[in-house]
C-alpha positions, 0 to 999 in steps of 0.5 A: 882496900885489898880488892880485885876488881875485873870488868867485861862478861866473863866466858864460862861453861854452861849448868843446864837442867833440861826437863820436860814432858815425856818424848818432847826430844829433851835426849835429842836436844842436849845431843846439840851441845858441843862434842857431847859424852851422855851418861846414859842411865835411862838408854834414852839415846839408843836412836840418837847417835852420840858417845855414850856411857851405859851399864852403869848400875851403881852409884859408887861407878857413876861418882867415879865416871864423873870424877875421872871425867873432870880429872881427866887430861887430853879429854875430847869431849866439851859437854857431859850429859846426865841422862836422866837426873831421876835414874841418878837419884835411883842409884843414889836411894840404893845406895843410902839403903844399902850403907846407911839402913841399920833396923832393915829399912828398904825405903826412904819413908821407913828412915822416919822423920825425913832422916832418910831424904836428908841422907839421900840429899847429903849423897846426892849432893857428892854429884853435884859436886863433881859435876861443879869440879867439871865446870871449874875444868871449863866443860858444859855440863846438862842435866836431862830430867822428867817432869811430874805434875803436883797439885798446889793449895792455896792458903786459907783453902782458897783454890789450888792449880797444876804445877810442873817441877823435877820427878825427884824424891824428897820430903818437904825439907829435904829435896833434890829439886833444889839442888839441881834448880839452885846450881843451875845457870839455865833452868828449862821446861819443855812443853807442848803449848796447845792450839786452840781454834774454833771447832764450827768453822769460827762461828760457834764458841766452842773450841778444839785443839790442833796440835801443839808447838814445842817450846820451853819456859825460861823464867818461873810461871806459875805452873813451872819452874824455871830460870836463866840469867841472861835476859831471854825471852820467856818462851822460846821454840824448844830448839838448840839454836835458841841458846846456842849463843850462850855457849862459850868456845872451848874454854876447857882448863889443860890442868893436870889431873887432881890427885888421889889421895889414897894414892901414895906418892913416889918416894924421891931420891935422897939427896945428898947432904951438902957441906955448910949448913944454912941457917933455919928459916922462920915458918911462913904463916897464913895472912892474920884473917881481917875483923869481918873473918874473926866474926864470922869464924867466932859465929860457926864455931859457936854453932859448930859450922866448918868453913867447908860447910859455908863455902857448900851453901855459897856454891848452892846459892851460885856464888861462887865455886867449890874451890873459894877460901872464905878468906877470899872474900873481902870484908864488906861481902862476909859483913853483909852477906854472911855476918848480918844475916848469921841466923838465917845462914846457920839456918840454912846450912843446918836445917835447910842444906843437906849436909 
């Protein structure tokens, strides 16, 4: 057996999706992170005083700030913020509208049949991507959002509730929502939580309320969405100290900047044709792929599936990086995770998964 086994916690960067209530302090929160850049797209950080990006008025600038921030080298800063994910989703609808309508559509319902919000997720997730290449340098990056309220019903009609999720667009199968909660290692919703005191000096049944306390939600309830993987509480004040230990130190990857491919590289010089000639080495071809590989290489070509389209829904489901080869993977992972459960994989990478 060819396996690379490592022990102890591993050190890495934090995926954080903050949202919340309107005015909760989600801006001032994210400010806390070590050495911050916001990207500032809804100018929500006027009052706070931190580096900033603004004017950024497209998709295609916004793509290119974060792609020159991951490739960058000597960068000071240690966390990238998106402020907010919503804005981002705005310049993306735009942007789908502007190069992908062809019979004058202006909206996202006027694609028809969801095509449209599936567009939009497929675009969408090129964010996604770069933000996961700037996590792979070492750099923390948050993601700010609203909140909205959607009523949920129950099956058979028997009663519905308010839930909280992420104000982005989307149709019922393609969403942006679960790209941003999927990617995430910290999940959070900020809210008021309500005081609830009696109103006749404690002897009357009747109640009021009396302010409310901040807080945020670390694991799914059912009026929120939420999550994190490492063992908090439920409910924490909604201050930075309560996280700061998560946190890593600078782990940031001095790398050199990752190349451009429109960019054609210097030609070298001509070196000089030496006297005895050396014999012709064989090629150096990849390893032969293992059993567990030939199976599942046999399986995405009958459905036509390309290897980068299994490593983006591995890196979506968080396990692994953009990066990964499947040839990385040992054989009893790709047997049971990828090779048994085929259907349910090629299910989600073709109708699930925008791509």
């Amino acid at each position: 057996m060819n396996f690379k086994v490592s022990t102890g916690i591993v050190e890495s960067p934090l995926k954080v999706v903050l949202y919340g209530v309107e005015g909760i302090g989600k801006t001032t929160f994210a400010s806390k992170f070590p050495k911050p850049l916001f990207i500032d797209l809804d100018n929500g950080s006027a009052r706070i005083d931190v580096n900033r990006i603004q004017g950024v008025e497209t998709w295609e600038d916004l793509l290119s700030i974060v792609q020159d921030f991951s490739e960058s080298t000597g960068n000071p800063y240690q966390t990238l913020v998106i402020d907010t994910a919503d804005a981002a989703a705005r310049l993306c609808e735009a942007y789908v509208i502007k190069t992908k309508a062809s019979k004058g559509q202006t909206s996202m319902e006027d694609f028809g049949y969801g095509r449209g919000y599936k567009i939009l997720a497929e675009e969408f997730s090129k964010l996604m991507i770069w933000l996961e290449r700037c996590v792979d340098r070492g750099y923390n990056v948050v993601v700010l959002a609203h909140a909205i309220m959607r009523t949920v019903t129950l099956p058979d009609a028997t009663g519905n509730y308010d839930h909280w999720e992420l104000k982005l667009p989307g149709s019922s199968v393609n969403k942006l929502g679960p790209l941003l909660k999927e990617w995430s290692d910290l999940l959070l919703f900020a809210d008021y939580k309500t005081i609830l005191i009696d109103a006749n000096d404690g002897f009357g049944s009747k109640k009021k309320a009396k302010g409310g306390r901040r807080v945020m939600y670390t694991t799914h309830t059912p009026f929120a969405d939420a999550k994190n993987r490492f063992g908090l509480d439920d409910m924490l004040d909604f201050d930075y100290d309560k996280i700061s230990r998560l946190v890593p130190a600078n782990v940031i990857s001095e790398e050199p900047a990752k190349p451009n491919p429109e960019t054609k590289p210097e030609p070298k010089a001509e070196a000089k044709p030496k006297q005895t000639r050396k014999k012709k080495q064989p090629a150096v071809h990849e390893k032969e792929p293992s059993e567990a590989l030939k199976k599942l290489y046999a399986l995405m070509d009958e459905a036509n599936i390309k290897e980068k389209d299994v490593i983006e829904a591995l890196v979506l489901k968080g396990i692994c990086l953009s990066t990964a080869k499947l040839s990385d993977f040992n054989d009893a992972f790709i047997e049971t995770n990828l090779v048994a459960p085929w259907e349910g994989v090629k299910h989600f990478i073709l109708e699930t998964m925008p791509f």
